[in-house]
GULUMVEX-318059 format. One record per atom (N, C-alpha, C): x, y, z; residue in three letters; atom name; residue number from 1. Coordinates in steps of 0.02 Angstrom, whole numbers. Atoms other than C-alpha are relative to their C-alpha. Layout:
! GULUMVEX-318059
+--------+--------+--------+------+------+-----+
:      X :      Y :      Z : code : site : pos :
+--------+--------+--------+------+------+-----+
:      X :      Y :      Z :  ala :   CA : NUM :
...
+--------+--------+--------+------+------+-----+
END
This chain:
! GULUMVEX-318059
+--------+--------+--------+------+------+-----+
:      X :      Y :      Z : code : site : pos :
+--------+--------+--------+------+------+-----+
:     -6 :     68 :    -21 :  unk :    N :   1 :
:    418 :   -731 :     -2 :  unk :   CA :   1 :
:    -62 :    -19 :     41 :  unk :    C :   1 :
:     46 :     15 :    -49 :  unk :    N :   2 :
:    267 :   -824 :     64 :  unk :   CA :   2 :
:     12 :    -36 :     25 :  unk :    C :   2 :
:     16 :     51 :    -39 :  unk :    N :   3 :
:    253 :   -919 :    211 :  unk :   CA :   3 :
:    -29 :    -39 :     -7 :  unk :    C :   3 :
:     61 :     11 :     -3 :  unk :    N :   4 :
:    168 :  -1064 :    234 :  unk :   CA :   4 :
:    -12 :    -53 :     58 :  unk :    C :   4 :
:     20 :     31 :    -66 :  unk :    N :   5 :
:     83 :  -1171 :    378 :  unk :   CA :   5 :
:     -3 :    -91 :    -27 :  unk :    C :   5 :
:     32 :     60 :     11 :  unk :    N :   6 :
:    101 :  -1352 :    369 :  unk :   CA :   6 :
:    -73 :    -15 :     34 :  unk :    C :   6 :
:     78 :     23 :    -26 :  unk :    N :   7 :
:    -73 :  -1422 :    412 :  unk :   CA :   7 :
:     -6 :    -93 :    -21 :  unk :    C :   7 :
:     25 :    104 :     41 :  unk :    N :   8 :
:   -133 :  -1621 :    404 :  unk :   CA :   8 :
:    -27 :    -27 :    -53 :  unk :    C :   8 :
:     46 :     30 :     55 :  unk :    N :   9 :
:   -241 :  -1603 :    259 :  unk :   CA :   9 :
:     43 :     33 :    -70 :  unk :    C :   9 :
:    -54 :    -64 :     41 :  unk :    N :  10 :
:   -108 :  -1446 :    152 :  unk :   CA :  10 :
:     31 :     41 :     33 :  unk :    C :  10 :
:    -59 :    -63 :    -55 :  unk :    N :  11 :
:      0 :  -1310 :    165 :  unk :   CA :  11 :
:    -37 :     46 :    -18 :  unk :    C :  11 :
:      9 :    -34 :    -12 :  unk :    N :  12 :
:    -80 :  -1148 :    178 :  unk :   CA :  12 :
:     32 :     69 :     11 :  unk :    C :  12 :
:    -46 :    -54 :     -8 :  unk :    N :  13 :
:     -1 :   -972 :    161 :  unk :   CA :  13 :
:    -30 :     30 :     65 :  unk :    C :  13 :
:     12 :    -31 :    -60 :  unk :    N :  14 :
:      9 :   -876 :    325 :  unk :   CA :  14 :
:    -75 :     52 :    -20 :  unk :    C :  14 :
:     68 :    -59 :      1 :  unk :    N :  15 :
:   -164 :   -747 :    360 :  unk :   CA :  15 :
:     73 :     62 :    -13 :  unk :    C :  15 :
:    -22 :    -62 :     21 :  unk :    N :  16 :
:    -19 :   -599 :    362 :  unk :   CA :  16 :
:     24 :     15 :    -74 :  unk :    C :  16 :
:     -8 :      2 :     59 :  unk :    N :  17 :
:     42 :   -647 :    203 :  unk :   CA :  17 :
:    -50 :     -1 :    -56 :  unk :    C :  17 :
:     65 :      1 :     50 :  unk :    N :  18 :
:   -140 :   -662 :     97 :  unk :   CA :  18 :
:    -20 :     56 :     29 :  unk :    C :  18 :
:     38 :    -81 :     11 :  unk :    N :  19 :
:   -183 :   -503 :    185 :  unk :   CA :  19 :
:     54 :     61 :    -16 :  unk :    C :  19 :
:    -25 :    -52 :     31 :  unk :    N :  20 :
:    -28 :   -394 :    131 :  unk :   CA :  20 :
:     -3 :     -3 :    -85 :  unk :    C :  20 :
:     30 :     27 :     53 :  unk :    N :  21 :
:    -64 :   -490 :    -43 :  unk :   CA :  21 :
:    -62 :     40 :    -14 :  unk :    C :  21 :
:     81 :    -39 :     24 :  unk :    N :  22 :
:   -247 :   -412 :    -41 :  unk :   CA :  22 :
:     -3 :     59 :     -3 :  unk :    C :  22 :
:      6 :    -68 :    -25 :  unk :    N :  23 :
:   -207 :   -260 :     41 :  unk :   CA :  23 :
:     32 :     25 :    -86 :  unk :    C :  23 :
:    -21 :    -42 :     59 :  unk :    N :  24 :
:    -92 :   -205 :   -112 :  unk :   CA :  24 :
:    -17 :    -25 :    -53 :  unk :    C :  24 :
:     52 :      7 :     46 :  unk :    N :  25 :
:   -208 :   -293 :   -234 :  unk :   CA :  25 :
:    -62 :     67 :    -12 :  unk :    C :  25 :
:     44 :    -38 :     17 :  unk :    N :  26 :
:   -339 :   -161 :   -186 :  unk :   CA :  26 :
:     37 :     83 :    -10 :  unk :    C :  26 :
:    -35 :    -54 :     26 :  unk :    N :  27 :
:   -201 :    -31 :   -176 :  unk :   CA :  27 :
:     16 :     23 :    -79 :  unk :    C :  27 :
:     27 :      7 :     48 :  unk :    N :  28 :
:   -179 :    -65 :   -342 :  unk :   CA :  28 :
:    -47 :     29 :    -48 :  unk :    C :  28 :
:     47 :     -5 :     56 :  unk :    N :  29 :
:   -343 :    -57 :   -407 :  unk :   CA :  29 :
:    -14 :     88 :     18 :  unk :    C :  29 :
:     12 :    -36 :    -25 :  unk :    N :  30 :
:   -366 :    106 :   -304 :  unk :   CA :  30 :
:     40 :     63 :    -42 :  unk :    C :  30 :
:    -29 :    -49 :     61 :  unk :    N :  31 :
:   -234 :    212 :   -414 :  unk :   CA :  31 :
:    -17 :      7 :    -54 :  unk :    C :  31 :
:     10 :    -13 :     71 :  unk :    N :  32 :
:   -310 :    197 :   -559 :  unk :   CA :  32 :
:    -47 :     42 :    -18 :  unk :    C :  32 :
:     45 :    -63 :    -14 :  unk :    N :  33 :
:   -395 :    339 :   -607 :  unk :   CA :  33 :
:    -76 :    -22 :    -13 :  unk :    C :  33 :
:     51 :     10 :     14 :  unk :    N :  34 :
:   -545 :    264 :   -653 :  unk :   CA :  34 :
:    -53 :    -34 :     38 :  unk :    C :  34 :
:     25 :     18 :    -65 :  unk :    N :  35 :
:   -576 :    217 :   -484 :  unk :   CA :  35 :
:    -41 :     36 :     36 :  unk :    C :  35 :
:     51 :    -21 :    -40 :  unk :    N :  36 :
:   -733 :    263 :   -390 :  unk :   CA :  36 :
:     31 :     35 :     39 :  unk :    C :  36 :
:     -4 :    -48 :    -54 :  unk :    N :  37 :
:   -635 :    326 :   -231 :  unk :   CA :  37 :
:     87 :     19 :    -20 :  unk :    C :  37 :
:    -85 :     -8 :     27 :  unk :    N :  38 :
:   -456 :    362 :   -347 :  unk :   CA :  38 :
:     10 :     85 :     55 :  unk :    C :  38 :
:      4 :    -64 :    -10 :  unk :    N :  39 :
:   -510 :    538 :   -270 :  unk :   CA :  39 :
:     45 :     14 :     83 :  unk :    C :  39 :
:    -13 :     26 :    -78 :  unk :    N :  40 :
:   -453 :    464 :    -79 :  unk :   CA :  40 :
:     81 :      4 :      5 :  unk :    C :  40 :
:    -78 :      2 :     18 :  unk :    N :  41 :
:   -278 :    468 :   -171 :  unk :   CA :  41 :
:     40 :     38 :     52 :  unk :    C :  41 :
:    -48 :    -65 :      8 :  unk :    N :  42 :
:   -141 :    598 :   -114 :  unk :   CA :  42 :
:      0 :      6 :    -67 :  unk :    C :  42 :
:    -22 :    -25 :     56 :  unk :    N :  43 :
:    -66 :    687 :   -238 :  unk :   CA :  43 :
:     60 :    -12 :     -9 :  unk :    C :  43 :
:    -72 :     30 :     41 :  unk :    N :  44 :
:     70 :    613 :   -357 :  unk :   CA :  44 :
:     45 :     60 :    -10 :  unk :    C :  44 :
:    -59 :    -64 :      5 :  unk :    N :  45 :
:    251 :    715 :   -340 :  unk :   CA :  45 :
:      9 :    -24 :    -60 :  unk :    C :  45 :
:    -38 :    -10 :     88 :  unk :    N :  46 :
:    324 :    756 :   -488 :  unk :   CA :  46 :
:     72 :    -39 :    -13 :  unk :    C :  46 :
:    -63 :     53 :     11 :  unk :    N :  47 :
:    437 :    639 :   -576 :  unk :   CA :  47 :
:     74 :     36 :     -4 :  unk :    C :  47 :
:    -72 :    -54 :     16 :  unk :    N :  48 :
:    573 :    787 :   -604 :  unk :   CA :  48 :
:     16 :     -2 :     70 :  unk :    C :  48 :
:    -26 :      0 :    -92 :  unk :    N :  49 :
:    579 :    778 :   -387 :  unk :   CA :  49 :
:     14 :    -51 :     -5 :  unk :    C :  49 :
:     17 :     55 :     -7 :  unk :    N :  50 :
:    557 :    601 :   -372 :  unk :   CA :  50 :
:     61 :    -22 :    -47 :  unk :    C :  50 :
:    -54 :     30 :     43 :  unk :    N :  51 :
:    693 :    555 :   -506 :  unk :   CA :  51 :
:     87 :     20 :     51 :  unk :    C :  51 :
:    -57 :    -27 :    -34 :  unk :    N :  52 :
:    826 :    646 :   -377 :  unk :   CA :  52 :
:     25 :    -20 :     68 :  unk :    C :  52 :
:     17 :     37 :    -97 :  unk :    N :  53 :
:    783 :    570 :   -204 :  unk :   CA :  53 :
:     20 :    -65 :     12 :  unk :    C :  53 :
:     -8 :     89 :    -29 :  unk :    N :  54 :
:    850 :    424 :   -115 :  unk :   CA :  54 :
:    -36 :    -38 :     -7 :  unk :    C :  54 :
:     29 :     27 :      1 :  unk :    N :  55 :
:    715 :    369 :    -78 :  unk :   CA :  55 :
:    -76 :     31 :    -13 :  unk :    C :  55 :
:     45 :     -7 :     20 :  unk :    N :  56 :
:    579 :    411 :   -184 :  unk :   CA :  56 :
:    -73 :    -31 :     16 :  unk :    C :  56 :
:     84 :     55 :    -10 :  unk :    N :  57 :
:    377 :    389 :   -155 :  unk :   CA :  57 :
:    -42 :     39 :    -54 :  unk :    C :  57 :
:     46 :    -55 :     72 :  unk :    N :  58 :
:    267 :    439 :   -322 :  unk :   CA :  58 :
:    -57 :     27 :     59 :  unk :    C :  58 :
:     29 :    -24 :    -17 :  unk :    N :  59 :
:    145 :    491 :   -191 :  unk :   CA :  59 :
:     24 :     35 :     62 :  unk :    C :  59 :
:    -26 :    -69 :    -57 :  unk :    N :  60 :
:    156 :    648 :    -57 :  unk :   CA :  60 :
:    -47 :    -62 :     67 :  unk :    C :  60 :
:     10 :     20 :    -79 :  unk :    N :  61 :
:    136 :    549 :    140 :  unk :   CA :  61 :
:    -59 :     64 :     32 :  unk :    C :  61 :
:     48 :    -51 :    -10 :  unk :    N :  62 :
:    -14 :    628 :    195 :  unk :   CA :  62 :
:     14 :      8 :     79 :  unk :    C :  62 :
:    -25 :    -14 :    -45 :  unk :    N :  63 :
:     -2 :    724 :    349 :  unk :   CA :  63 :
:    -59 :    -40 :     55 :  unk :    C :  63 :
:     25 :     13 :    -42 :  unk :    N :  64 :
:    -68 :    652 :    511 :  unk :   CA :  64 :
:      0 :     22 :     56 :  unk :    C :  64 :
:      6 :    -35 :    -75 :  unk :    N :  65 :
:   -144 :    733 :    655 :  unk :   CA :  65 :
:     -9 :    -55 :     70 :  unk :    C :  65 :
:     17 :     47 :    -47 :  unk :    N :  66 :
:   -190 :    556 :    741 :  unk :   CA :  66 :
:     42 :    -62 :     -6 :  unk :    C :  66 :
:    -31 :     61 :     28 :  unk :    N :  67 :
:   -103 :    401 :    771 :  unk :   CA :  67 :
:    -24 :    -51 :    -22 :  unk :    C :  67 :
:     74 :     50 :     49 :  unk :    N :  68 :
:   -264 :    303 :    704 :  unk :   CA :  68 :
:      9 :     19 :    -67 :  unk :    C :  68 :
:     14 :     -6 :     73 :  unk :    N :  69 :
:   -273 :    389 :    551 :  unk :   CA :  69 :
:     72 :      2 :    -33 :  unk :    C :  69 :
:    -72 :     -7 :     32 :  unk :    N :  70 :
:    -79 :    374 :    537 :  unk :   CA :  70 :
:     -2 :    -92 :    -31 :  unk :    C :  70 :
:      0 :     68 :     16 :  unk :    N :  71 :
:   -105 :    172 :    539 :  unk :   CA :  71 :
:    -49 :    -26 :    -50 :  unk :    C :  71 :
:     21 :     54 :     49 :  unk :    N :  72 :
:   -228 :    152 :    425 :  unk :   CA :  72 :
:     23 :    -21 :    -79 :  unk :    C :  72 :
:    -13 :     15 :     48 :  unk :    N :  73 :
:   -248 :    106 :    252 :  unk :   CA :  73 :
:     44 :     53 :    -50 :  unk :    C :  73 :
:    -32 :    -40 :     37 :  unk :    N :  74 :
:   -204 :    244 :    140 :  unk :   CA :  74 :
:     77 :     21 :      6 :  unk :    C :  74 :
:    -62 :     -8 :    -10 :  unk :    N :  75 :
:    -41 :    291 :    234 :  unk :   CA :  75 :
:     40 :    -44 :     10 :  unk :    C :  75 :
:    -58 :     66 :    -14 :  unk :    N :  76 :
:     20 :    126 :    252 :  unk :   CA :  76 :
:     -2 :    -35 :    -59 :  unk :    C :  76 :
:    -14 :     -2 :     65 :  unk :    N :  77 :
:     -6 :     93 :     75 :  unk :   CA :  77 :
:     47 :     34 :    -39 :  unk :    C :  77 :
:    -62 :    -47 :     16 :  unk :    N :  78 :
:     99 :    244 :     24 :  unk :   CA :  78 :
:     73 :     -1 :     31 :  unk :    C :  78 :
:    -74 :      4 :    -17 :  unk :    N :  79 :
:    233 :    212 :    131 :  unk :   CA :  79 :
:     26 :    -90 :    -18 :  unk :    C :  79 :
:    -46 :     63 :     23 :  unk :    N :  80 :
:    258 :     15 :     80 :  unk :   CA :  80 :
:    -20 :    -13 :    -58 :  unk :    C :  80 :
:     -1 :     33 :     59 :  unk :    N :  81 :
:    193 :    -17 :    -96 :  unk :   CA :  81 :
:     23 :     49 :    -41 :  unk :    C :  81 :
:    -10 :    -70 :     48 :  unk :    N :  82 :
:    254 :    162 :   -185 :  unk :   CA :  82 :
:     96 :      0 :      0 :  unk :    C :  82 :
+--------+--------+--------+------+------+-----+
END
């Protein structure tokens, strides 16, 4: 669902909403193997696990030693667009 901002001249979708929009646009393009940094991936569980689980994620949550590198992109990709 997008938001959007009335304004005097249009309406405008919220900034959080065009940037979770972008964000999993480049998530996206980023899985595909034919992607320059596809390599930045995790590694995809196996659909024979993944078919059994509540709540399934095709990719393994990479581990984090920091709470910086827990917030950025990659792990916060895997845990909301997968």
């Amino acid at each position: 669902m997008v938001k959007t901002v009335n304004t005097s001249r249009s309406t405008q979708p919220l900034l959080s909403d065009r940037r979770e929009q972008l964000t999993k646009h480049f998530f996206d393009q980023l899985k595909r193997p034919d992607s320059c940094i596809a390599h930045l991936m995790p590694l995809r569980r196996d659909i024979s696990l993944t078919s059994n689980l509540r709540n399934a994620r095709l990719y393994e949550l990479p581990k984090a030693r920091t709470a910086r590198y827990a917030k950025s992109f990659v792990p916060y990709c895997v845990t909301h667009f997968t």
